[in-house]
C-alpha positions in Angstrom: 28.6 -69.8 89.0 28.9 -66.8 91.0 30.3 -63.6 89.7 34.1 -64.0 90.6 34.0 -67.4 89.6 32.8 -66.0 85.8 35.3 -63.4 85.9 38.2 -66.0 86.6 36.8 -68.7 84.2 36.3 -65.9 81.3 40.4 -65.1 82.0 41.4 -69.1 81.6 39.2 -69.0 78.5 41.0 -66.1 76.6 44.4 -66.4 78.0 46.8 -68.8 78.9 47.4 -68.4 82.6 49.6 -69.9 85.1 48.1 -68.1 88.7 44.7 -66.1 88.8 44.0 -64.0 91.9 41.1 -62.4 92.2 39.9 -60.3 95.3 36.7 -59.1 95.5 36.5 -55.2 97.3 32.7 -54.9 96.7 32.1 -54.8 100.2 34.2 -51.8 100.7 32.3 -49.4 97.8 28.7 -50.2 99.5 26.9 -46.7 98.9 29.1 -45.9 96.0 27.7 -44.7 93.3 29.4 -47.7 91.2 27.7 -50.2 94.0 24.6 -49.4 93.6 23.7 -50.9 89.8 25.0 -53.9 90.9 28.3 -54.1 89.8 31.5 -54.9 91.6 34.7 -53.6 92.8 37.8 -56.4 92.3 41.6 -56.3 91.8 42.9 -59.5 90.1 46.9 -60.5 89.4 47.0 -62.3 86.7 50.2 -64.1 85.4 50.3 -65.3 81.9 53.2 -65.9 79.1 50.4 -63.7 76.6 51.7 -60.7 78.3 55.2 -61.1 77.1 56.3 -58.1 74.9 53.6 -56.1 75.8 53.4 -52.8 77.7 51.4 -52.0 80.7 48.7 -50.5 79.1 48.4 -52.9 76.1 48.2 -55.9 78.9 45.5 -54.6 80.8 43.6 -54.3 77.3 44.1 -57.6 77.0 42.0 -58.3 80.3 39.3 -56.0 79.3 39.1 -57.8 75.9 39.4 -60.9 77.8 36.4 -60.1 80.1 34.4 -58.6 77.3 30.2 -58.0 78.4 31.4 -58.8 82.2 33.3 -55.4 82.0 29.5 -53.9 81.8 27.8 -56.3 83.2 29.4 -57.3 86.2 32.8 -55.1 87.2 32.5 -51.3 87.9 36.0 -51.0 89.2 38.9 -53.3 88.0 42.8 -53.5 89.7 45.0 -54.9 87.2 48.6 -56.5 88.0 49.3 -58.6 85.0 52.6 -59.9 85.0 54.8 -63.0 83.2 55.7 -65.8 85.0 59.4 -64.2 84.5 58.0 -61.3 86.6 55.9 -63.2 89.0 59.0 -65.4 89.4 61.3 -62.4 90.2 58.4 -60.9 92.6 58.7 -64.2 94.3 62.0 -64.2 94.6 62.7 -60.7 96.1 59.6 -61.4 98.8 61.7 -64.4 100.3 65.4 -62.7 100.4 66.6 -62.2 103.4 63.7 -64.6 105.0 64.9 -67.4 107.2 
């Protein structure tokens, strides 16, 4: 299992998600000082009803709980849109208006 594939599977296994996206930057921090022990650079969306009620900040705690060890292990940088499938739903929604 590669190291995006861990990061997504360690997500499933905490919460209860509808859509993962995970994009991997890495490529675009080579010679940063993050790159170079290894670690990567990713933003990820994340869509879940375990987000409901919860601020901004309290939801991205949730991922780094979620991700645990990987959080030193494996990320140096982390993007976080976490959303409820209410908010993903109304994202959708105002992406397509007005498209024919």
């Amino acid at each position: 299992m590669n190291r995006a594939e861990r990061i997504c599977a360690s997500l499933r296994t905490a919460l209860h998600t509808d859509n993962i996206q995970l994009i991997d930057d890495s490529h675009l921090h080579v010679g940063h000082a993050g790159a170079r022990d290894g670690r990567g650079h990713f933003r990820v969306t994340i869509v879940s009803a375990d987000f409901a009620g919860l601020r901004t900040v309290q939801r991205h705690q949730l991922v780094y709980r979620s991700l645990g060890e990987l959080m030193q292990t494996d990320i140096h940088a982390l993007g976080i849109s976490a959303l409820t499938p209410a908010e993903a739903s109304l994202q959708t929604d105002s992406s397509t208006r007005g498209q024919s």
